[in-house]
ROMIKE-40642 format. One record per residue: residue in one letter; z, y, x of N, C-alpha, C, O in turn. Coordinates in steps of 0.1 Angstrom, whole numbers, plus 5000, padded with zeros to 4 digits. Layout:
N
AZYXZYXZYXZYX...
REM end
This chain:
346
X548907950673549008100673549308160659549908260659X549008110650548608160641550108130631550408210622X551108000633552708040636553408090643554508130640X552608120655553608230657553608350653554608410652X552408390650552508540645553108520630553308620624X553308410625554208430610555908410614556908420606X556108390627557808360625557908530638559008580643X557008570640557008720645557008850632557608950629X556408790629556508900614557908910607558409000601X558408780609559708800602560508880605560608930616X561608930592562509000597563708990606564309070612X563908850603564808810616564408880631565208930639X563308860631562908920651563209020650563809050660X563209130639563309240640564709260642565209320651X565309200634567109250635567609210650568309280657X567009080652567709000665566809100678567109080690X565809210674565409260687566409410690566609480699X566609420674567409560674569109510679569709600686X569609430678570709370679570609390695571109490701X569709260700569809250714569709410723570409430733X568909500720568509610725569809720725570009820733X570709670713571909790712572909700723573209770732X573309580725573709490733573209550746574109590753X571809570750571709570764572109710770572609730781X571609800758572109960764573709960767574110020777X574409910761575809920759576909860771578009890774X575709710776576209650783575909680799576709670809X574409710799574009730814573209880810572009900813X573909970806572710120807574010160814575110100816X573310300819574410400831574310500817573710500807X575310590823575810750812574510760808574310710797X573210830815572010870806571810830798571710890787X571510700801570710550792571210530777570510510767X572710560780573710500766573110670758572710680746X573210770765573210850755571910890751571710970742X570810840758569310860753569210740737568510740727X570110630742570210540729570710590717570310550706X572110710717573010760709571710830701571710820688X570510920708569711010706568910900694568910920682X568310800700567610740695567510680682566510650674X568710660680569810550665570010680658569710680646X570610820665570810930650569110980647568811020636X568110960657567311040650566510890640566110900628X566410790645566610700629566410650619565610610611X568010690621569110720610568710850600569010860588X568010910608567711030605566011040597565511120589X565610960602564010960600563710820592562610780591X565210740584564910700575565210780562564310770554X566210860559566010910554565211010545565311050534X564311040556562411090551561910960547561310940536X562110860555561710760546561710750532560710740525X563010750529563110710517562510780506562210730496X562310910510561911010501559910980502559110950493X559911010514558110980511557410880514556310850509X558110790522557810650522557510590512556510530510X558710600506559110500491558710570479558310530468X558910700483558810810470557010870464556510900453X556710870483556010940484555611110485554611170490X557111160476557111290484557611360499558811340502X556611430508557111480517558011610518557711730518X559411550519560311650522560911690532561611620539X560811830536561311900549562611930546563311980556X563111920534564911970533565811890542567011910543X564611750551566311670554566811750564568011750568X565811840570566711900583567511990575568312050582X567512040563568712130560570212030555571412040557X569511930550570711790542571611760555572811730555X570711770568571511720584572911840586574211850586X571711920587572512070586574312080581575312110586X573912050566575412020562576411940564577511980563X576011820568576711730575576911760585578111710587X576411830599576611830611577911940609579111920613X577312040603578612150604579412160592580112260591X579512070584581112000579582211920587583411910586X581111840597582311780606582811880618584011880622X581911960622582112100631583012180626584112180633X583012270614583712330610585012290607585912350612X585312130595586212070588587112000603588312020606X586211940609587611910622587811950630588211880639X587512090633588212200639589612180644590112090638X590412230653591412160655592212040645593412040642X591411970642592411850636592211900624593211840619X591911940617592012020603592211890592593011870583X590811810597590511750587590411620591590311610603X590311500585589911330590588211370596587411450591X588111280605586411280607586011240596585211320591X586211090585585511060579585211150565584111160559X586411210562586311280548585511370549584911400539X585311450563584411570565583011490562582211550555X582711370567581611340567581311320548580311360542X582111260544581811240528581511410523580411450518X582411470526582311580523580811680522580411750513X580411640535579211630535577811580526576811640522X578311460526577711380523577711440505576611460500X578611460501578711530487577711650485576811660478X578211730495577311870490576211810492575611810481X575411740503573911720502573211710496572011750494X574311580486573511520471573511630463572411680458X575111690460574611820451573811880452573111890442X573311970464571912000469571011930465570112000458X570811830466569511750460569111750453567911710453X570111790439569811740424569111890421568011920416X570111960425569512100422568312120426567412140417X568112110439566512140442565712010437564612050434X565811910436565111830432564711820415563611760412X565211870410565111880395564112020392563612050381X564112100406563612230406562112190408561212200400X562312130423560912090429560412030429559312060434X560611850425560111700423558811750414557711700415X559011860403557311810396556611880403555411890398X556711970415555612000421555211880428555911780428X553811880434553011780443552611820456552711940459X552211760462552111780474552611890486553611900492X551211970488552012050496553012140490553912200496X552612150478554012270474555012230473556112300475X555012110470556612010472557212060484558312130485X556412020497556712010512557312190512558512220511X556412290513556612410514558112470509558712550517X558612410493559412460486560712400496561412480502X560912260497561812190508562512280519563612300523X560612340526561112400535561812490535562912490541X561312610527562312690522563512680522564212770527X564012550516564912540512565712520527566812570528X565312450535566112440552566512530555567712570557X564912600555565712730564566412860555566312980559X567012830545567612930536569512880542570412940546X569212710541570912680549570612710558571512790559X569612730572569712720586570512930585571612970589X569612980579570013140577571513130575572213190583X571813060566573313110558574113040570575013110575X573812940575574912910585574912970597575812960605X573413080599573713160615574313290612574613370620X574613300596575513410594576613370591577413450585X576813290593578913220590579413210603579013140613X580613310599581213310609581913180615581713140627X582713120606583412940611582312850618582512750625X580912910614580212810626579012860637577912830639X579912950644579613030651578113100657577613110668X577813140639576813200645575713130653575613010654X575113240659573713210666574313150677573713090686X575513160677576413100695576012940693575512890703X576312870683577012760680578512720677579412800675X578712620677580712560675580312400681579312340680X581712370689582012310699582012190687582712220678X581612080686582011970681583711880682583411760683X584411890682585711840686586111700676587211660674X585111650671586011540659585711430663584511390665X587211350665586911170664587011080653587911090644X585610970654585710910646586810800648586710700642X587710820655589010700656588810630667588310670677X589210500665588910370673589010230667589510230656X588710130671589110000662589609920672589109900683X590709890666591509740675592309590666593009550657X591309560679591409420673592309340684591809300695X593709310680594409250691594609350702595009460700X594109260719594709350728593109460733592909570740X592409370726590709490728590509590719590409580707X590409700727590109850716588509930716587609910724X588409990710586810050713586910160707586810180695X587210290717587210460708585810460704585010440712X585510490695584110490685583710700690582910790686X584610700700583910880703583610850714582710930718X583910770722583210740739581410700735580710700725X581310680744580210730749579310540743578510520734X579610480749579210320739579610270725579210190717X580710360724581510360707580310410700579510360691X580410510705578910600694577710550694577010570684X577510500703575910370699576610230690575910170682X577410210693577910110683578010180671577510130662X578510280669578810370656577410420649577210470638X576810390656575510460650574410380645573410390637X575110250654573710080653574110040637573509990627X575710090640576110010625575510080611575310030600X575410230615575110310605573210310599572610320588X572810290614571710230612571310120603570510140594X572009980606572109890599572109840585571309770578X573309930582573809950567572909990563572609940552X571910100568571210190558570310100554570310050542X569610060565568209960565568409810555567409740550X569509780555570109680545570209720527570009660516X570809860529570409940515569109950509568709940497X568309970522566710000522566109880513565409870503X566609790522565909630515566209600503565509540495X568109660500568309580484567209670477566509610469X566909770478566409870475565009860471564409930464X564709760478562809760477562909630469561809600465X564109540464564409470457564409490444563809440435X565609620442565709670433564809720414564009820415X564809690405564309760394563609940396562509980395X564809990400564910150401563910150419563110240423X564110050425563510090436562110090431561510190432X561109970424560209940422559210030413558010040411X560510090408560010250398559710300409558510260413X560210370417559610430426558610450429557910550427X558410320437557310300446555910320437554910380441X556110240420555010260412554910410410553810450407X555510470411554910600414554710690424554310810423X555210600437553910670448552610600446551710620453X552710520436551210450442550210500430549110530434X550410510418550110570408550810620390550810570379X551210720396552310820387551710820370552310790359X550410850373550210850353550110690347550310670335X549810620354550010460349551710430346552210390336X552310470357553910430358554610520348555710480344X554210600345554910680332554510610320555410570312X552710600319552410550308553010480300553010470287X553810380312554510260307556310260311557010160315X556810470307557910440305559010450316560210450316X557810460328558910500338558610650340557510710342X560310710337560610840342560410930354561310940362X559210990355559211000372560111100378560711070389X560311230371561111320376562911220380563611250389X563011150373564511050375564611010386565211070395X563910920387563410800396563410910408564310910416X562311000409562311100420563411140429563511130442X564411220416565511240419566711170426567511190435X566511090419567510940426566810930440567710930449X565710910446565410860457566111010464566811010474X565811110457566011210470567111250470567411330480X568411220459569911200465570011100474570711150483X569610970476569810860485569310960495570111050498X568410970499568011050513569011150518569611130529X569111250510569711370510571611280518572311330527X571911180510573111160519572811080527573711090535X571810960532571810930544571311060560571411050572X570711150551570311290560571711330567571711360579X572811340560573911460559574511330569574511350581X574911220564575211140573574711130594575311140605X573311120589572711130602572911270612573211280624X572711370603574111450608575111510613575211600621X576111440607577211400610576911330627577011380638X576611200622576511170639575811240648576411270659X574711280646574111400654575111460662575511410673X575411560656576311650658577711570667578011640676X578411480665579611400673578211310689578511270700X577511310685576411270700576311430708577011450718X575611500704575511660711577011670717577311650729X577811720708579311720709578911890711579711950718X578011950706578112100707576712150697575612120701X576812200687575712230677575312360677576012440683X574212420671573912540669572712510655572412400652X572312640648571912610635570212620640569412580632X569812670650568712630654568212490661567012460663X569012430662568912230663567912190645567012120643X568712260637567912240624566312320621566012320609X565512370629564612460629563412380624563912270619X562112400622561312360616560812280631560312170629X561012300642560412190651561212050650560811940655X562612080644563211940643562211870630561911750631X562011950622560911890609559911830616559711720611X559011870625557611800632558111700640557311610641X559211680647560111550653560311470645559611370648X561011450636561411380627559611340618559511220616X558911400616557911360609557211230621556811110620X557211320629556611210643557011080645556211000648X558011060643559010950646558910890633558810770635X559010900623558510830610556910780607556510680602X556110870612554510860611554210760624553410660622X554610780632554210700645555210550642554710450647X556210520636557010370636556210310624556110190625X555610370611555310360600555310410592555910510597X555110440582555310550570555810430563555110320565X556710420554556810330540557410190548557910110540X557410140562557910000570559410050569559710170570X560309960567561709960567562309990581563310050584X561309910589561609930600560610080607560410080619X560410140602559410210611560310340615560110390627X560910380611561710540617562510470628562810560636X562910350631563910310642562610270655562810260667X561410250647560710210662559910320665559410320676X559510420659559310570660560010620670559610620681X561210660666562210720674562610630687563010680697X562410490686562710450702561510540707561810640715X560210510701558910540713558710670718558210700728X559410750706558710880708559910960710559711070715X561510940707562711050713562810970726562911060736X562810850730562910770738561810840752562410860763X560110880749560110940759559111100756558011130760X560011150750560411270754561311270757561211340768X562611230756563811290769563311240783563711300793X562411100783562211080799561511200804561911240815X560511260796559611360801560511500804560511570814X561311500792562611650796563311610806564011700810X563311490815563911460824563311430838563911430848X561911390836561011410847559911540846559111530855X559811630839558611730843559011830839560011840831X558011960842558612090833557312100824557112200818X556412000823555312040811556311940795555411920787X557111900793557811830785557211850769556811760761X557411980769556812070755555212010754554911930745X554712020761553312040763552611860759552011810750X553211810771553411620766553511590751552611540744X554611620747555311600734554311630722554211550713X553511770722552611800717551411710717550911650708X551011700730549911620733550011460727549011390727X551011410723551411260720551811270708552011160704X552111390697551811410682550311360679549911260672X549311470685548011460684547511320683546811280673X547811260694547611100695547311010683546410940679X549211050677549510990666549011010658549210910650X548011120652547711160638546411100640545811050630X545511080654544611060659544310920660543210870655X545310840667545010680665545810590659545610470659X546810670653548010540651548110610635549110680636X547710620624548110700612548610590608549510620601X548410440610548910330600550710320611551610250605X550910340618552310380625552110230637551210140636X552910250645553110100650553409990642553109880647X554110000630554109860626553309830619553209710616X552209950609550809930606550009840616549309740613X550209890625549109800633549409670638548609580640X550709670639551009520644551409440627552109340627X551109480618551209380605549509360604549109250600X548409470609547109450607546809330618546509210614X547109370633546809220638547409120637547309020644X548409120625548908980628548308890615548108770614X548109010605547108970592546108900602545908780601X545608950611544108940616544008770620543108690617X545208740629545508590635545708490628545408370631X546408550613546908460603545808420591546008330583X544908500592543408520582543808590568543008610560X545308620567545408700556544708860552544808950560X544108870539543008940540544109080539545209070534X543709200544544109340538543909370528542909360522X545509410525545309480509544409560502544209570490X543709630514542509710504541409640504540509670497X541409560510539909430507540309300498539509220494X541309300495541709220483540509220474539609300473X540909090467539109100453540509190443540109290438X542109130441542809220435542809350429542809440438X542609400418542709550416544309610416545009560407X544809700425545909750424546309780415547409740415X545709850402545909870392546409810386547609840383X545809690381545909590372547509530375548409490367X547409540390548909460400550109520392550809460385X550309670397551109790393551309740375552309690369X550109770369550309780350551409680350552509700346X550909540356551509430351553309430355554209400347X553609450369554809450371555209620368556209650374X554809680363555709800362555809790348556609860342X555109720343555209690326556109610320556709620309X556109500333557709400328558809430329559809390323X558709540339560109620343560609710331561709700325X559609790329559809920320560309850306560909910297X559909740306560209680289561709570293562409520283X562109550308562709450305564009480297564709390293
REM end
């Protein structure tokens, strides 16, 4: 028992379950199915993003639904009849977001907690305003999504990446990449700065690491996997409006990160299966939907705060006799000084 739960923990299961699962929707789902999947991979895509920022960072940021925001209606507006390539709109995007980020981030990173969150928000709904007063994206109406991301052919087999299986393929991949970034990431020097300063900020300075930098840098990385997510968003809907970006998409997206894990690499992809996964069943079987959806937030803050893969890394510690980190005889402290000290000097 107690091998299996160490070759279950691995990340291989994880990839080969996410693999198999984009495989089965693609191969045996009907029209709904593929596109409750499309739903599931942009929000993500989308809900790593917050990851990276409060997960890794530890600050909670509500701007990603404005960072989305930009990206969705750069590809809206920019490929408007053909105006522009899908992908450049999406960089495009992807540019202003970061610029966005530095700015506000340099503004608001030394705030803490909730004024961090608050200031963020602000900041959403200041793009959600500016874009229900622009005209090119039509207002409070919305604008019709019209842009292809192409197709790829290989030989005599093609795959339009705007049909309806292309876009779960397009989005598994975008998924992929990120979560692979995520890892070099947690590998990384600058990532490890980080994290020493979600875990304790006046120690990790003490010894030289810059926190406002470090800050900053995580919340450009977010800020363009946000604008990205996006982007795809927006080519899944295939029809946008600037209230999709509203503060209830902020409690969605928090849900779907808090409920897969907070800070698990994998946790925003298994959030969003459980929790966009059924709420659309419920938008699709009842008219209390709202009400459900509410009622299974609660849940979450209520039984599950360590996320689903909190709790399946706690029982599997439990089978394997490895002790929890907070019952360690280890002092965290001492852990952090030592490796954030080799770093900062190497």
């Amino acid at each position: 028992m107690k091998r299996l739960a160490v070759h279950f923990s691995s990340p291989i299961v994880a990839w080969l379950t996410f693999a198999l699962a984009v495989a089965a929707f693609c191969t045996f789902g009907d029209s709904l199915a593929v596109y409750v999947a499309a739903l599931i991979l942009a929000w993500a895509l989308w809900g790593t993003s917050l990851n990276i920022i409060w997960g890794y960072a530890g600050a909670l940021s509500l701007a990603q639904m404005g960072f989305a925001a930009i990206g969705a209606f750069s590809v809206a507006v920019l490929c408007k009849d053909e105006q522009i390539n899908f992908w450049l709109a999406v960089l495009v995007g992807m540019v202003l977001a970061v610029a966005l980020s530095v700015v506000v981030g340099y503004v608001t990173l030394n705030l803490r907690g909730f004024a961090f969150a608050v200031m963020t928000l602000i900041t959403s709904l200041l793009i959600v305003v500016l874009l229900t007063s622009w005209e090119p994206a039509g207002r409070t109406t919305g604008v019709v999504v019209a842009a292809s991301p192409g197709e790829i052919t290989i030989g005599s087999w093609s795959l339009d990446l705007g049909s309806d299986k292309g876009l779960v393929i397009l989005l598994a991949v975008a998924n992929a990449v990120t979560l692979v970034l995520c890892g070099w990431l947690e590998r990384t020097r600058a990532g490890r700065f980080v994290v020493a300063l979600r875990e304790d900020e006046p120690l990790a300075a003490s010894l030289g690491v810059h926190p406002l930098k470090y800050r900053v840098l995580a919340f450009m990385l977010s800020a363009a996997v946000a604008s990205l997510a996006g982007s795809l968003y927006a080519l899944t809907l295939k029809f946008i409006t600037p209230s999709l970006f509203s503060f209830h998409a902020s409690v969605t997206l928090i849900a779907c990160v808090v409920l897969g894990g907070l800070g698990y690499r994998f946790g925003p992809l298994v959030g969003a299966a459980v929790y966009i996964g059924l709420t659309q069943w419920l938008h699709v079987g009842g008219d209390y939907s709202d009400a459900l959806s509410g009622a299974l937030l609660i849940v979450i803050v209520l039984f599950a705060q360590m996320g689903i893969l909190g709790l399946l890394k706690q029982g599997i510690d439990k089978l394997t006799g490895k002790q929890p980190a907070h019952q360690s005889d280890e002092k965290p402290t001492d852990e952090l000084e030592t490796q954030t000290g080799a770093m900062a000097h190497d």
